[in-house]
N, C-alpha and C positions, 0 to 999 in steps of 0.2 A: 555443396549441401552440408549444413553441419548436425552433425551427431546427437544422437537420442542423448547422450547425456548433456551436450550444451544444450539442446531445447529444454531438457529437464532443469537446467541452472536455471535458462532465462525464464520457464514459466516460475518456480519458485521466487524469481527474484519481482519478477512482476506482482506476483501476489501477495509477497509482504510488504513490494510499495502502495498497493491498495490499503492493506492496512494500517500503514504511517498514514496514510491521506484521511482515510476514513477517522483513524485516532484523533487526527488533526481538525477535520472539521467538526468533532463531537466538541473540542475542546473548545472552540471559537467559540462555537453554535452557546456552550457553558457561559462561555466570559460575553456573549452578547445577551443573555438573560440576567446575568447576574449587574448589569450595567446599567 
């Protein structure tokens, strides 16, 4: 089993690779309008 603080890393980590992703496709989503 691992530990409330590893779960606590992994959900952190998981939630600001949502936000790279999310940043990321705002970014595209910019550069295919402006295209």
């Amino acid at each position: 089993m691992a530990s409330l603080d590893d779960l606590k890393k992994r959900i952190a980590s998981v939630k600001s690779t949502q936000k790279i992703t999310k940043a990321m496709k705002m970014v595209a989503a910019a550069k295919l309008r402006r295209a």
